[in-house]
C-alpha positions in Angstrom: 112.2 122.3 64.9 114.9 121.5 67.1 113.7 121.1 71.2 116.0 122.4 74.6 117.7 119.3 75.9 118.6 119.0 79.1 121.4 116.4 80.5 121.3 115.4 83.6 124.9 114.0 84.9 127.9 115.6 83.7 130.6 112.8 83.9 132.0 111.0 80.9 128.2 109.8 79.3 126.5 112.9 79.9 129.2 115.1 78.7 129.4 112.4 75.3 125.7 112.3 75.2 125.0 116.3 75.4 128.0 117.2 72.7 126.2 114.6 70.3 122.6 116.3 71.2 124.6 119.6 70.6 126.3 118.6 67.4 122.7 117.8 65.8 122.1 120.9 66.2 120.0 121.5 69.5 120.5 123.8 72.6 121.9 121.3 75.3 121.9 122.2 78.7 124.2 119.6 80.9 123.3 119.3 84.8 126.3 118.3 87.4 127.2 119.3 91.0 130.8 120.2 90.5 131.3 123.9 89.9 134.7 123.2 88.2 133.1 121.2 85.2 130.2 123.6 85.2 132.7 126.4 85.2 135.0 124.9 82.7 132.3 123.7 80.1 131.2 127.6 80.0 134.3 129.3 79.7 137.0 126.8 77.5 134.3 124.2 76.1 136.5 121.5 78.4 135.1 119.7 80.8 137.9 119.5 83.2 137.2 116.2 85.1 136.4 113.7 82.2 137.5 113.8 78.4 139.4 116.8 79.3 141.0 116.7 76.0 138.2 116.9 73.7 136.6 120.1 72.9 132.9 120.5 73.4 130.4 122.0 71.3 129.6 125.9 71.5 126.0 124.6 71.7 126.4 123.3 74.8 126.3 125.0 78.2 126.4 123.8 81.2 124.1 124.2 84.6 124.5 123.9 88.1 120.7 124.3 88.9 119.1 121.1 88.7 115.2 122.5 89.0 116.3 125.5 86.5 117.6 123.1 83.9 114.9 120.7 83.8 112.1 123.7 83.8 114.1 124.9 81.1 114.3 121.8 78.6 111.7 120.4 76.6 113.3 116.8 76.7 115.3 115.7 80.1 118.2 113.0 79.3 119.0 110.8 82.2 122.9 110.1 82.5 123.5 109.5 86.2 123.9 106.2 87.9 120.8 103.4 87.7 121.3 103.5 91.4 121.1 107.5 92.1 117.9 108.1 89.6 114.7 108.0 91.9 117.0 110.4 94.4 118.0 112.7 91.9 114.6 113.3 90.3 111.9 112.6 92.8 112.6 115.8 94.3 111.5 117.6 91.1 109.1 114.9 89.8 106.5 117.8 89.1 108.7 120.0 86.4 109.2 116.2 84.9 105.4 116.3 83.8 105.1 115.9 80.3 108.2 116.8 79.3 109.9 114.0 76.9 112.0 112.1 78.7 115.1 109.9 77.5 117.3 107.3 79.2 121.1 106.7 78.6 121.5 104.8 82.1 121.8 101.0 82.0 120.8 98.7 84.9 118.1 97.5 87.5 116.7 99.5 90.5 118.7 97.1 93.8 115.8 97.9 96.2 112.5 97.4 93.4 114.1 95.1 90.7 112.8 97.9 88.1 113.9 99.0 85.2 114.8 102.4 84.2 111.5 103.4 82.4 109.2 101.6 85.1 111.0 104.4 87.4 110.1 107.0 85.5 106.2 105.6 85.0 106.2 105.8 88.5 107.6 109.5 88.8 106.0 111.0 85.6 103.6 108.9 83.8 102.4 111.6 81.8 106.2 111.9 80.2 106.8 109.8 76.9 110.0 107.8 77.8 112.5 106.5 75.0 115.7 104.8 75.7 119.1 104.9 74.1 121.5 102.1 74.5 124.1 100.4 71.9 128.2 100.1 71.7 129.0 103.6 72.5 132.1 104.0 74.9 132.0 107.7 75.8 135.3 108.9 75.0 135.2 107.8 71.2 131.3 109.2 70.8 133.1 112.6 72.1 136.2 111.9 69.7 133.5 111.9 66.8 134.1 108.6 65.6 131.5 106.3 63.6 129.0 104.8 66.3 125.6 103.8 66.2 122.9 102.8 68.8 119.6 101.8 69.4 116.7 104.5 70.6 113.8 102.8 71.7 110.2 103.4 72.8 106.9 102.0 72.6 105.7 104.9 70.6 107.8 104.4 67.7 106.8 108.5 66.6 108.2 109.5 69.8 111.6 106.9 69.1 111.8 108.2 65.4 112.1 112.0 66.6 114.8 111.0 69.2 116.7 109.6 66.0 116.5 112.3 64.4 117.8 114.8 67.5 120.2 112.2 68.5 121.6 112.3 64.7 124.8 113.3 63.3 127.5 112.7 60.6 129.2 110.2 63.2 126.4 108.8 65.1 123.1 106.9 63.3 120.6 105.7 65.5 118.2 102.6 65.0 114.4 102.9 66.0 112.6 100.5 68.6 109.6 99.6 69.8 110.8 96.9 72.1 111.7 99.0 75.4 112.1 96.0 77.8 114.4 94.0 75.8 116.9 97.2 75.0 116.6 97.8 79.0 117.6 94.7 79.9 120.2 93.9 77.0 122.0 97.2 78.6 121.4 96.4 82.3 122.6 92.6 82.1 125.5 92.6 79.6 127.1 94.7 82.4 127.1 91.4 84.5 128.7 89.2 81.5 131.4 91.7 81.3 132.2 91.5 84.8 132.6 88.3 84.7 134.8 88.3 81.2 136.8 90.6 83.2 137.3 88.2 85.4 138.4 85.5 83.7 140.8 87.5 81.6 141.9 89.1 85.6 142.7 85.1 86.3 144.5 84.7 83.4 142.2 82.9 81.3 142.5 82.4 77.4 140.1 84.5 74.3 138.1 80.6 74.5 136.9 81.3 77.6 135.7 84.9 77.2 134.4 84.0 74.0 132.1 81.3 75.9 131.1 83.7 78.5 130.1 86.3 76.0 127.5 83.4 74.0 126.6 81.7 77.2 125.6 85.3 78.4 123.5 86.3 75.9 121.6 83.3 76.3 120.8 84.1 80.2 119.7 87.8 78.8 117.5 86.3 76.4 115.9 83.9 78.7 115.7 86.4 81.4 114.4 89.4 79.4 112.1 86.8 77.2 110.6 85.9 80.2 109.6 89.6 81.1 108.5 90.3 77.7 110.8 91.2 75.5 111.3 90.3 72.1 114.1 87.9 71.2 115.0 89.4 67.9 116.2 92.8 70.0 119.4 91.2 71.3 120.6 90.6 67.8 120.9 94.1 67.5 123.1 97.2 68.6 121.5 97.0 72.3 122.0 93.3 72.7 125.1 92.2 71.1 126.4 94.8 69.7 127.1 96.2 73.2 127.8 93.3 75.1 130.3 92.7 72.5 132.2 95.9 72.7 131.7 96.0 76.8 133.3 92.4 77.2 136.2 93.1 75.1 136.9 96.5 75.3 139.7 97.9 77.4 137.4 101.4 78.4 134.8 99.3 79.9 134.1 100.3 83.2 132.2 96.9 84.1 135.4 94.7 82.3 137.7 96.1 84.3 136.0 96.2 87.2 136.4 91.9 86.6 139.5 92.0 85.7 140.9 94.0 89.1 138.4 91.1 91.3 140.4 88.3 89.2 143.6 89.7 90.0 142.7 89.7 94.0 141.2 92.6 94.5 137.9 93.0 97.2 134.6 94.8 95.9 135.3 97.6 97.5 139.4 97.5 96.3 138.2 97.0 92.7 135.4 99.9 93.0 138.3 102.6 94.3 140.9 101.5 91.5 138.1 101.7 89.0 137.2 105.7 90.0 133.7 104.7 89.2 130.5 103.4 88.5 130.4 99.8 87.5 126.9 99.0 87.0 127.2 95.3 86.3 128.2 94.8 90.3 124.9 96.2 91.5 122.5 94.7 88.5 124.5 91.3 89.1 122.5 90.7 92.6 119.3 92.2 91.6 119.6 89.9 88.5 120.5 86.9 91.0 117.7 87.6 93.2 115.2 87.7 90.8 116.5 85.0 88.9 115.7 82.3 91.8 112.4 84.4 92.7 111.1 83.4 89.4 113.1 80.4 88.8 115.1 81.5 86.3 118.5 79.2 85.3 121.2 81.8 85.1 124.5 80.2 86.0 127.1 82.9 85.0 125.3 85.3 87.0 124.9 83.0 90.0 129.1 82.5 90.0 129.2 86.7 89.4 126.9 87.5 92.4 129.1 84.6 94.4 132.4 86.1 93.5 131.5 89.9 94.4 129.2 89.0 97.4 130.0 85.7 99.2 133.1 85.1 98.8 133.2 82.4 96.1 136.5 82.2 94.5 137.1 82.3 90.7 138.3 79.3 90.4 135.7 77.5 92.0 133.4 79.2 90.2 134.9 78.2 86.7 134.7 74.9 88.4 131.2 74.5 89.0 130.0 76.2 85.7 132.0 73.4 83.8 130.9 71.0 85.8 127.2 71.4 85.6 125.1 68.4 83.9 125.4 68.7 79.8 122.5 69.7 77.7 121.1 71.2 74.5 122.6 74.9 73.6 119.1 76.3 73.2 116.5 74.7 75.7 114.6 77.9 75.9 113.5 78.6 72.1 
């Protein structure tokens, strides 16, 4: 028996997200605030603003009433921005009781240093809460190209049935138990991109992103080992599987958010030439600040959060990363 879906956040992920929900052969409902795309979705199957070119499936409609569309659903996605969540929903936190609720967002709360399903425990712990994250850029999930991802949650019954919704000719998910590590592989690859885009915005060489990429998955893994996740999870399509395709690719958000700071550009330049949400800026000081609350050694974060925040210049950066005192490659395991 297929269940409503609703999608809350109609920009590029949530309009990817809902057609794949649709595809599978729900009833998708997808949530924004501008009347255009809501118009547009409805009447051409377009969403006007993002992926314009790519047709939508006529099993997906599209809402403008936020407390209507979550009634409505059986499962609520989350596709807004980490940042925007406790906003969006708290407001309605008493429709979200019970209902299945599943996560595409990637990042850490600035303000609580939570996670995206501690959020949600917090507005509706009676809600089963899975999470979807792997090496999905939106626009080729909507083109219908071969991608698959992880969907985790700690009731591997509840994960399995999101697997199945989420499942199509084009897209195969992979089931999960281990919720925090698939959180925090998505939140902090965003930072490791930045900084790749950085390096390649400087005019660094493919060695020096390649390092950046391995030296950053070892920070995740110390980082999310020490909150209590499993190591084994950022070998997969949640750990580097998307911190791969986020470092390299050129329709990473996070990447070229790097690459525009190497090439001179302030925050706030970079964020206004992007059109967008970055993730990895906000989760790179929440990562810091946690980081030397509990003592953690996470060096390529430190030079991201200097770069974006205080000022630190690339090149001194690079500087003081290569010039820290040699040691074993894995003093953590």
């Amino acid at each position: 028996m297929q269940k409503k879906i609703a999608v809350i956040g109609s920009g590029s992920w949530g309009t990817a997200v809902a057609n794949v929900f649709a595809d599978a052969g729900s009833n998708v409902t997808v949530w924004g605030r501008d009347s255009n795309v809501i118009e547009g979705i409805n009447a051409t199957r377009h969403n006007p603003r993002y992926l314009s070119a790519f047709e939508l499936s006529g099993q997906l409609r599209a809402s403008g009433d936020l407390a209507a569309t979550i009634e409505w659903a059986d499962v609520v996605v989350c596709a807004i921005p980490t940042q925007k969540i406790r906003a969006v929903f708290a407001p309605l936190q008493n429709l979200l009781a019970g209902k299945w609720i599943v996560n595409t967002s990637k990042g850490i709360e600035e303000s609580t240093y939570k996670r995206i399903s501690e959020i949600f425990s917090e507005l509706s712990p009676t809600s089963p809460f899975a999470v979807l994250s792997g090496p999905t850029f939106a626009e080729e999930v909507v083109k219908r190209l071969p991608s698959a991802i992880t969907v985790a949650c700690t009731d591997l019954a509840v994960a399995t049935e999101v697997q199945r919704l989420f499942s199509t000719p084009y897209m195969r998910g992979y089931a999960s138990d281990d919720v925090c590590g698939v959180e925090w592989g998505g939140a902090l690859k965003n930072v490791v991109a930045v900084a790749t885009g950085i390096a390649s915005g400087v005019g660094l060489g493919l060695n020096t992103q390649a390092a950046l990429i391995n030296r950053g998955i070892a920070e995740i893994v110390r980082m999310a080992t020490f909150k209590g996740a499993r190591p084994i999870t950022f070998l997969g399509l949640s750990g580097m599987g998307d911190l791969v395709l986020t470092c390299t690719g050129d329709l990473s958000r996070n990447r070229r958010l790097g690459i525009a700071i190497g090439q001179g550009k302030s925050l706030e330049e970079a964020f206004a030439h992007l059109g967008g949400v970055a993730e990895g800026a906000f989760t790179a000081r929440a990562a810091y600040e946690m980081a030397v609350k509990d003592k953690i050694e996470m060096p390529l974060t430190e030079q991201v959060y200097k770069i974006l925040y205080t000022g630190q210049t690339p090149k001194r950066a690079l500087t003081e990363l290569m010039g820290r005192n040699l040691k074993v490659e894995w003093d953590f395991v």
